[in-house]
C-alpha positions in Angstrom: 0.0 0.0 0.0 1.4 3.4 -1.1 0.4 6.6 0.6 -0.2 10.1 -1.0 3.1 11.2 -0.8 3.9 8.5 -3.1 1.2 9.0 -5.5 2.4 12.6 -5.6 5.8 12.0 -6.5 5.1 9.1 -9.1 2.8 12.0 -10.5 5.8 14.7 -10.5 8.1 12.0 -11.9 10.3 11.6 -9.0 12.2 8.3 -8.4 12.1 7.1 -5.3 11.6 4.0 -3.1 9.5 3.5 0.3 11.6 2.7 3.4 8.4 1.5 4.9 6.9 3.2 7.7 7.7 4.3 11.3 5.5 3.6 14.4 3.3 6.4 14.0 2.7 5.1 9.9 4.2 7.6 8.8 6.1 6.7 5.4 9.5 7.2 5.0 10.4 7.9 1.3 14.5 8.0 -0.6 14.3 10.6 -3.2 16.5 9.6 -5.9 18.0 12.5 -7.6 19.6 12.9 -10.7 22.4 15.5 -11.2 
């Protein structure tokens, strides 16, 4: 299950992968970023 903050960033085309989420399920996120 993805949360918004994933939908938003697949939607402004920025790669990144979930780290899950901490114990108030809050999801962590790595922005990949290209230079």
């Amino acid at each position: 299950m993805q949360g918004h903050l994933s939908v938003w960033l697949v939607k402004h085309e920025l790669v990144h992968r979930s780290l899950g989420f901490d114990y108030q399920g809050i999801e962590t996120l790595q922005i990949k970023t290209e230079d």
